[in-house]
C-alpha positions, -999 to +999 in steps of 0.1 A: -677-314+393-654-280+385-659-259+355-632-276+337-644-312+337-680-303+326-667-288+296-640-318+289-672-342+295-693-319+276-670-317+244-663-351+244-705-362+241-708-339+216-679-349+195-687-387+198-727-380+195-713-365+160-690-395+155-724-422+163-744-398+134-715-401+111-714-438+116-749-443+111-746-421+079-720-444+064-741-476+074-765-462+050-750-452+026-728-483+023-761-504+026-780-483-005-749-485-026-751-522-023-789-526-025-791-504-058-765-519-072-784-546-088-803-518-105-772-513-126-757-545-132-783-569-129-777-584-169-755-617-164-725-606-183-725-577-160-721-597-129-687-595-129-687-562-129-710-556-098-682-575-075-660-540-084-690-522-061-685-540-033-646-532-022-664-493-021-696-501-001-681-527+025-654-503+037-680-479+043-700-500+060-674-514+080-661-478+092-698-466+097-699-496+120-667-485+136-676-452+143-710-463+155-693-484+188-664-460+189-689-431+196-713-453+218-682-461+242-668-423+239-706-413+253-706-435+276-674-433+295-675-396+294-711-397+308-707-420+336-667-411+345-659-446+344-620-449+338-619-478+324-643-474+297-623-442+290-592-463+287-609-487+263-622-458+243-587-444+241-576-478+225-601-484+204-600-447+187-564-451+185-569-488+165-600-467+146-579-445+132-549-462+120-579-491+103-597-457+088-561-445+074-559-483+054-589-481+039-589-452+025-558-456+011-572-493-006-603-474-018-578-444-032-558-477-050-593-492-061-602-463-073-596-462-109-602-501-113-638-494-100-640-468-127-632-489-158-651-515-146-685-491-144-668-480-179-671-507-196-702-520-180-722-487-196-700-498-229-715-531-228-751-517-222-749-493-256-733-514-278-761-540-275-785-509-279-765-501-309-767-534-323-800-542-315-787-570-287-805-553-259-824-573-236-855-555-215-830-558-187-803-540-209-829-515-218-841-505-184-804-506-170-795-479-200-830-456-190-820-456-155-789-447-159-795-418-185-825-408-164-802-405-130-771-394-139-788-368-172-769-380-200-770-400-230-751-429-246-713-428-233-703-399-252-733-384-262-766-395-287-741-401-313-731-438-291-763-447-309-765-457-346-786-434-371-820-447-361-817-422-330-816-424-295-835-438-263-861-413-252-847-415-222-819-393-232-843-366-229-847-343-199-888-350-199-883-387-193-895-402-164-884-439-156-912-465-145-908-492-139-941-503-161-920-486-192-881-493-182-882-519-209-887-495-238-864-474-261-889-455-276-861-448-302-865-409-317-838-388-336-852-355-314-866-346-281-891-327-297-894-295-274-875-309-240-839-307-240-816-338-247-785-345-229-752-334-246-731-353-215-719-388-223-724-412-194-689-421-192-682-382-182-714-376-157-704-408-142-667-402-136-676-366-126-702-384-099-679-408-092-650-383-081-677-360-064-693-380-040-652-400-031-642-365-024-671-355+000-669-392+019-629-383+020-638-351+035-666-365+057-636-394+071-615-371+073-628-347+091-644-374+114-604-389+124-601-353+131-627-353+159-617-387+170-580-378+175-591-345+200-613-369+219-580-392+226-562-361+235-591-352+251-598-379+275-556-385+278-561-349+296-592-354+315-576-392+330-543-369+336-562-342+357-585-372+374-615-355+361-630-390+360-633-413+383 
């Protein structure tokens, strides 16, 4: 084996080893988005709302999955020389990209109806607060919520009538699960700081953060796929492989 195909072989392990990782990561991350959902909408009038998670996590999980056998086959036709698995890989990545492309595009178009749902979901949650509807469940989806994302109410404390706010709006909270079910109502933190951010805000702002880093993450993974096609079009050409 010349100099030349080593480094083809070479480059195209590491790029699909990369691709397998990526995969993996979006498995996972796509599973824990769906698994902690419930955490968030698990009060029956929010059920509807949940099924607005799910055109987000699935894609992910279906292009993690993707990626994972795309980068199996890349590895293992560049490994062994096998021509045809190069061929199929070549196909496949070609397919990959083009279904990659559609879904992000359908998650771009989702986008902002995923938003208002998680709106009005966090709408629903304070106004019971605020009229004294909440449930336990209400109450421990409104602590963990304030307690992750570090705000309070949806625009601030004053979501919450006169009485004052959830402790939980304060930055020395710490949710249990033993606890999640009470408000523990106070006008001040006393000396930790409370949140000035409304949920609405820190949501949307979390929301837009972690869409731009999976676009980035996608797109820098068609990227890679589109060099290995060119890639292994070049190393067939050259009959690097057998």
């Amino acid at each position: 084996m010349g100099c030349c195909e080593f480094i083809m072989k070479t480059i195209l392990v590491i790029i699909n080893s990369i691709v397998i990782l990526s995969g993996l990561a979006l498995l996972v991350t796509g599973g824990v988005y769906l698994s902690k959902a419930h955490e968030y909408f698990d009060v029956e009038e929010l059920n509807e709302y949940s099924s607005d998670i799910k055109p987000i996590a699935i894609p992910l999980m279906v292009i993690g999955g993707i990626l994972l056998v795309v980068g199996s086959v890349g590895c293992c036709g560049a490994i062994s020389g096998k021509s045809n698995l190069l061929n199929i890989y070549i196909t496949v990545v070609i397919l990959t990209v083009i279904v990659e492309v559609a879904v992000c595009v359908f998650c771009v178009v989702k986008k902002d109806a995923i938003l208002d749902a998680s709106v009005k979901g966090g709408e629903y949650l304070v106004n019971n607060v605020y009229y004294g509807n909440a449930t336990d469940t209400d109450i421990a989806a409104i602590n963990s919520i304030q307690y992750l994302l570090k705000c309070c109410g949806t625009t601030g404390k004053d979501s919450y009538n006169s009485s004052g706010f959830p402790r939980s709006c304060c930055d020395d909270y710490t949710y249990e699960d033993a606890t999640a079910g009470n408000l523990n109502i106070g006008l001040s933190c006393g000396d930790a700081e409370l949140y000035t951010d409304g949920c609405t805000d820190a949501f949307t702002q979390n929301f837009n953060n972690i869409g731009l880093g999976i676009g980035v993450i996608v797109g820098i993974i068609i990227v890679f796929e589109l060099f290995c096609v060119i890639a292994a079009c070049v190393s067939k050409k050259h009959d690097m492989v057998a």
